[in-house]
C-alpha positions in Angstrom: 8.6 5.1 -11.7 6.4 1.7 -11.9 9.9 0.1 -11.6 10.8 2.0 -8.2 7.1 1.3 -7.0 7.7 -2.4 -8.0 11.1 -2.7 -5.8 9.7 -1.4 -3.2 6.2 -4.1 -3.0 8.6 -7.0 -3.4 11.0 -5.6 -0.6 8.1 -4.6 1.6 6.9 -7.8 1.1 10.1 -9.6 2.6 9.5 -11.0 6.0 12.8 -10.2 8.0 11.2 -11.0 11.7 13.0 -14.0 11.7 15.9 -12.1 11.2 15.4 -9.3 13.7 18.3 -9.3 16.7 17.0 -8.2 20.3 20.0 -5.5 21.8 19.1 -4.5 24.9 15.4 -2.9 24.2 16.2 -2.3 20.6 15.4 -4.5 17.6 17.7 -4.9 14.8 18.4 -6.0 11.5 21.7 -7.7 11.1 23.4 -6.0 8.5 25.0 -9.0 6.6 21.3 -10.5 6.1 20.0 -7.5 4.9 22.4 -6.7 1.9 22.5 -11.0 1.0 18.8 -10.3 0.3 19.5 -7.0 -1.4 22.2 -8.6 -3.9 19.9 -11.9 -4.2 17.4 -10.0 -5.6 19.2 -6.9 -7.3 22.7 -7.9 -7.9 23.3 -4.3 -9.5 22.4 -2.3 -6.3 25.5 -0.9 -4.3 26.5 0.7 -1.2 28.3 4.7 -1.2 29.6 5.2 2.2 29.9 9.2 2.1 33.3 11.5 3.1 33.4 14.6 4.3 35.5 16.9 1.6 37.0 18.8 4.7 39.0 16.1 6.2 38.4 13.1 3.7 37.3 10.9 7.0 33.9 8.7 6.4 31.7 10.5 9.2 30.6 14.1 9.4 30.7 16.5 12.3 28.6 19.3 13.7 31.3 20.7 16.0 30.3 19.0 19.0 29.0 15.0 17.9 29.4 13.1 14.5 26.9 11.5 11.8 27.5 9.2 9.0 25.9 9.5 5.7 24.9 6.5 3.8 23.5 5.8 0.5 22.5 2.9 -1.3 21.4 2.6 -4.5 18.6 -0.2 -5.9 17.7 0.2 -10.0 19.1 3.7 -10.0 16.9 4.8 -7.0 19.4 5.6 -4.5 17.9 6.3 -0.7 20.3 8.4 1.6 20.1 7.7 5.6 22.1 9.7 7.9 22.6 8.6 11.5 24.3 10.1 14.5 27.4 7.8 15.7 26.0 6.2 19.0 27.5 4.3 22.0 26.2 1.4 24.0 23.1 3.4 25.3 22.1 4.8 22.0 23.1 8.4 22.7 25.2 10.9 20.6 29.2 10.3 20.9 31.2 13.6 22.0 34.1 13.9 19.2 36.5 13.4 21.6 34.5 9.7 22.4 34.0 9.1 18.7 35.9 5.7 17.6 36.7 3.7 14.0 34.5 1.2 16.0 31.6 3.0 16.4 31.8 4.8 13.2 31.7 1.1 11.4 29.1 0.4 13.3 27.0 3.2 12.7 27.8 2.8 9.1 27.0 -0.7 9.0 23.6 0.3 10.9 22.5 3.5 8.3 23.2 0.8 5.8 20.1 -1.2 7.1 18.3 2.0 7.5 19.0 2.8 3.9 17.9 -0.9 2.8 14.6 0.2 4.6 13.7 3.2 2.7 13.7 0.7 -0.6 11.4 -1.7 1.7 13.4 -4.1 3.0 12.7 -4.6 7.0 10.8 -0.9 6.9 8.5 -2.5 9.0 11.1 -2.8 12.0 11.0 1.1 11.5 7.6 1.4 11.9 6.1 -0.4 14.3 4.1 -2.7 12.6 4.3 -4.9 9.7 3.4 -3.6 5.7 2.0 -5.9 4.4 0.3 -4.3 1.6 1.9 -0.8 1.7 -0.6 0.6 -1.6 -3.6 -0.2 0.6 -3.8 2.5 3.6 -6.0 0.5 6.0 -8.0 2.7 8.8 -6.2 2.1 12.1 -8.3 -0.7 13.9 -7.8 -0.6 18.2 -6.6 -3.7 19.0 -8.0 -5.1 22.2 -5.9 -5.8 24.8 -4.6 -10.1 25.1 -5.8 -11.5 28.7 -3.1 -13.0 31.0 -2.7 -16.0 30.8 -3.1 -17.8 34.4 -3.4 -21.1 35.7 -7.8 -20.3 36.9 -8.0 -19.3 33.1 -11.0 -21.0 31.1 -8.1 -21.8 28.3 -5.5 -23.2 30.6 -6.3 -26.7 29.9 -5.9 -25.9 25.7 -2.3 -24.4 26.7 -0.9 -27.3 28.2 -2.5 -29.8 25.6 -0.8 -27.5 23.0 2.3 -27.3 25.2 1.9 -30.9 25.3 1.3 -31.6 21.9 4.4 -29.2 20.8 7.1 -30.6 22.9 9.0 -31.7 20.1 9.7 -28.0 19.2 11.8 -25.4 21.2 9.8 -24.3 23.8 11.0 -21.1 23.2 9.3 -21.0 20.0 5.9 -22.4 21.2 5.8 -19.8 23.7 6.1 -16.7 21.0 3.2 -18.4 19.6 1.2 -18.4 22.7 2.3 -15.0 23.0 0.6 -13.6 20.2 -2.7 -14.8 22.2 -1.5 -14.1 26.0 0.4 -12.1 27.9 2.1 -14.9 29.8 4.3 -14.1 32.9 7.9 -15.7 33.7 6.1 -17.9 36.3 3.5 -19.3 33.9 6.4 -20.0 31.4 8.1 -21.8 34.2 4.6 -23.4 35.0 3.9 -24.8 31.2 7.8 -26.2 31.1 7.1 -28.3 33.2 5.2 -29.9 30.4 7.9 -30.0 28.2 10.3 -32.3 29.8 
């Protein structure tokens, strides 16, 4: 059991932001980059992509939509995610709508889902990062950021840093800002001006 506990700290641990794909209003975790650190780290853990005994094809059905079933196994723990095959807008396929593309896709999907339950990119899952899952922390409200506008008392320190980071992708120095401000697109257009 200490060894399962143990997996799951070091995956939890993992930082996989950098990682995380925007879709639409969905976040993701590319599949590829989550089973490279998988085998990096347990080269013995594997994949079972289930089949239904009925008709020997790699999705399930209720009668009327379809599911996969994925397992993956990490030091004999294996974690089992199931997950309805979607289309473009996230909603249940009718069988008649279901294709081999979609099914890989939702396989390749409940893979990273699976890869969650043994930690890895769990926090995507839940809303907020683990940083120490053993330590439940009381919720603390988090106060709301202030816009960011040009009559603000810090406008002057955001284009210095602007300034002073104008080397790096303004993209980049803008997500840090963010974590501070809620910045609009015209104040983003405003502070790249400083950039060029």
């Amino acid at each position: 059991m200490g060894e399962t506990k143990s997996t799951f700290k070091t995956l939890a641990a993992v930082n996989v932001k950098d990682r995380v794909e925007k879709k639409g209003r969905f976040d993701y975790l590319s599949w590829a980059y989550a089973w490279a650190m998988i085998k990096d780290q347990y080269p013995d853990a594997n994949r079972r992509v289930y089949e239904s005994e009925s008709n020997e094809l790699n999705y399930f059905s209720d009668g009327r939509t379809g599911y996969v079933k994925v397992g993956v196994t990490i030091n004999d723990v294996e974690h089992i995610d199931y997950l309805p095959i979607m289309g473009h807008n996230n909603q249940s396929l009718t069988l008649d709508k279901i294709t081999s593309f979609a099914v890989n896709k939702t396989i390749q999907r409940s893979t990273v889902k699976a890869i969650a339950m043994h930690g890895l990119g769990l926090s995507l899952w839940a809303g907020e990062d683990l940083v120490d899952i053993s330590e439940a922390a009381p919720a603390v409200k988090q106060e709301a950021k202030p816009a960011l506008k040009k009559t603000s008392e810090k406008w002057n320190d955001v284009v210095n840093y602007v300034k002073a980071n104008k080397t790096n992708p303004f993209a980049a120095t803008i997500k840090t800002l963010e974590t501070k401000y809620v910045i609009s697109s015209a104040i983003k257009k405003e502070l790249g001006v400083y950039v060029k």
